[in-house]
N, C-alpha and C positions, 0 to 999 in steps of 0.2 A: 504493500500500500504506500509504503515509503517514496517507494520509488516510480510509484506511480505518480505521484504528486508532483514528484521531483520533475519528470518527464514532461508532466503537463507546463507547469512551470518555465520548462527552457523554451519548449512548442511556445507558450504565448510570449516571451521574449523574444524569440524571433519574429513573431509576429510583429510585433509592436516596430521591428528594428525594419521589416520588411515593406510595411506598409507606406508608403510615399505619406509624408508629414505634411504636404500639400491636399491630400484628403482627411487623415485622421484629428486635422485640427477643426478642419471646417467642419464634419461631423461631428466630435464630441461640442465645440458649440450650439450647431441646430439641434440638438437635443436638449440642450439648455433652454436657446429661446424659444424652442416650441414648448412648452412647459410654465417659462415664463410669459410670452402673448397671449397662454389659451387663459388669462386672466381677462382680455378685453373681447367679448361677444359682437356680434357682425349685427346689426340692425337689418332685420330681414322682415317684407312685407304680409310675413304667413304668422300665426303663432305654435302650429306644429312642427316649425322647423326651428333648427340653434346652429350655428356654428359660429366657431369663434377664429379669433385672428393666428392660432397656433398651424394653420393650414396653408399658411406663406412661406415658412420654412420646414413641415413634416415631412413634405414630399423629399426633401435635401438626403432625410435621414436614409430612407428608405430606397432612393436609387442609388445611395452609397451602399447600402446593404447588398444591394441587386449587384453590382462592381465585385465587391471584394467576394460575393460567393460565388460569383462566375471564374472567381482569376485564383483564388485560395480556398475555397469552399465552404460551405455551410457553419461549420464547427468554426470557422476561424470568424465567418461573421459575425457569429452567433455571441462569441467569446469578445470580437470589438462591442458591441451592442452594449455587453453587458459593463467594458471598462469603461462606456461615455454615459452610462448609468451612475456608475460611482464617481467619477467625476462631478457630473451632475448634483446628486446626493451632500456630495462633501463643500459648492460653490452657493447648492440650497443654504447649507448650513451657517456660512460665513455669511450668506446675506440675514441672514435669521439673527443671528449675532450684530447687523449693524444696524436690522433694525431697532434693535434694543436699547441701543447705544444713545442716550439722550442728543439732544441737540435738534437741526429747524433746515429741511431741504431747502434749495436754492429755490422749488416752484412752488414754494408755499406762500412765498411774498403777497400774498391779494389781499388788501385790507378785507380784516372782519370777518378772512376765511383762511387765515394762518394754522391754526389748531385742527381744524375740520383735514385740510387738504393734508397736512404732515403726518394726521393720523391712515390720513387712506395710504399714502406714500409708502408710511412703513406697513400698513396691512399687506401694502400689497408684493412689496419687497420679501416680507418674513414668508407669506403663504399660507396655509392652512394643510395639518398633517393628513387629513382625507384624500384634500386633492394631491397633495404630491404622493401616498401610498399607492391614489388608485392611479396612475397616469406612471406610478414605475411599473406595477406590476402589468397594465395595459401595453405599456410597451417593450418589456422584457417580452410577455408572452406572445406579443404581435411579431416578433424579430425573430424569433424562434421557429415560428408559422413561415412568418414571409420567407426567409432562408432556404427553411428546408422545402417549401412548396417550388421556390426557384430552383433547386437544385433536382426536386423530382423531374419536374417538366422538362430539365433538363438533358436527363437520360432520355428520354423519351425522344427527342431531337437528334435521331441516329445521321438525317441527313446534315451536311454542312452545320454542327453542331455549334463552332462560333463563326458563325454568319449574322448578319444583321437581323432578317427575321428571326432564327432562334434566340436572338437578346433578347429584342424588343418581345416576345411572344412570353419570356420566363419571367423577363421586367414587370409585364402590364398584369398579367395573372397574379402573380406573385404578391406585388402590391395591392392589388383588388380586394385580395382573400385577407391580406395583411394589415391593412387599411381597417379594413371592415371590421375585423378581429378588432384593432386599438380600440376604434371607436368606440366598440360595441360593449369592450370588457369594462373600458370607463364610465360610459354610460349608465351601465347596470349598478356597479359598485359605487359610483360617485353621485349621477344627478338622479335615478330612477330613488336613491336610499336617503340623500341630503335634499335634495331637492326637490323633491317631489312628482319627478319627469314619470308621466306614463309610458307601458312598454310601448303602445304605438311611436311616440316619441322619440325612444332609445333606437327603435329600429332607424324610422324615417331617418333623424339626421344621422345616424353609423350609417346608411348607405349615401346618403348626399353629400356628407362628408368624405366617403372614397370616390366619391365621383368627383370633387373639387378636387382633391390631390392627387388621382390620378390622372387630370385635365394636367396639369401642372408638371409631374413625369412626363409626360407624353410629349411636352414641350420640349422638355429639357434631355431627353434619354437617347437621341444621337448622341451629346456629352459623353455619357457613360458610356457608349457602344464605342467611340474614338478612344474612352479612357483604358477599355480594354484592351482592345487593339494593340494600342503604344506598348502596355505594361507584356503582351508575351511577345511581342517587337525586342523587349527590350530585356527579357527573361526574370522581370522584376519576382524582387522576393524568392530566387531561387535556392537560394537556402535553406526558407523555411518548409519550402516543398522537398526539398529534396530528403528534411530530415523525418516530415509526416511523412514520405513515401521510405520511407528505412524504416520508422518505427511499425508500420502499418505490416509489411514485411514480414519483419520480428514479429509482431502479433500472429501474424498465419504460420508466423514456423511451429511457436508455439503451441497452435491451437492445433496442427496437424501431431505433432507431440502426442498431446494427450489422448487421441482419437485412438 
């Protein structure tokens, strides 16, 4: 077990050392401010529908996921997802910390509404532990889904497997299904329990909500099909491949061992 640990351990150090730092920043970011935005609600002319401004950068998250599991795979996305979580987690915390920290933001200056607005400022800075449990555990379990659903549909793409339609085909699916999962699990555990959303509710916007963000992939996922491209151009992160294809290996000597 020791050394299972161990093993795991060096895999996600390469990881981390593999992944071009020109993605894994911007990504552990938009997981920040999709989390932090989904505080300000979109003014929409129905009242069955919600969505909020977290849907400007969600999409970011999730065709980085779609990238790194096409080029390193599922487990290794699966495993960033969870490092821009804790990151996350750990940048909640220091804001949580500053809003507690006495003192008067700069836009609180409105006579006769000093007090009011520095109150919402740091309300909305510190957060509330619902929403940030239910939107980790929504997007842990949505990254997980999206990944590995990308990586199924994958095999499945016997022809010209990275060709442009099998990205785009593993990308839009993938995130659909992904999409719809975050939505849906936050939904449930956060506005259907704190809020009072009914299930018609939770459904309607988890689907119109993956339908805005995947309008928004859709835009952007040439990007990613180029970003793949480059990286086995350029035989990126072949270390860390070449040490999951050793260990993977080892695993089936093993397992034929014991048979």
């Amino acid at each position: 077990m020791k050394q299972f640990f161990k093993n795991e351990l060096r895999g996600f150090g390469l990881l981390i050392k593999s992944v071009p730092f020109t993605v894994v920043a911007p990504f552990v970011l938009s997981v920040f401010c999709m989390n932090l935005l989904a505080n300000k609600s979109i003014a929409l002319p129905v009242d069955w529908l919600a969505l909020d401004c977290g849907i400007i950068v969600s999409w970011f998250a999730f065709l980085t996921m779609d990238i790194v599991t096409k080029h390193f795979g599922p487990k290794a996305a699966t495993q960033l997802s969870i490092f821009a979580i804790v990151i996350n987690l750990a940048f909640c915390l220091l804001f949580f910390a500053g809003s507690k920290i006495p003192g008067i933001w700069s836009q609180s200056y409105v006579e006769g509404s000093e007090q009011v607005i520095n109150g919402a400022l740091d309300s909305t800075f510190a957060g509330t532990w619902y929403v940030l449990a239910g939107s980790t555990l929504a997007f842990v379990a949505s990254a997980f889904i999206n990944n590995f659903t990308n990586r199924g549909i994958g095999l499945l793409m016997r022809r010209n497997p990275d060709g442009a339609a099998a990205f785009f085909l593993r990308a839009y699916v993938s995130t659909a299904i992904g999409q719809f999962a975050d939505n849906m699990i936050f939904a449930l555990t956060v506005s259907h329990v704190f809020f009072g959303w009914s299930l018609l509710q939770c459904v309607t916007c988890s689907l119109t909500g993956m339908v805005a963000e995947l309008l928004f992939e859709a835009v952007f996922s040439y990007f990613g099909y180029a970003v793949c491209k480059r990286w086995r151009r350029d035989n990126v992160g072949e270390e860390y491949l070449s040490y999951i294809k050793s260990r993977s290996v080892k695993n089936e000597s093993i397992a034929d061992g014991l048979k």
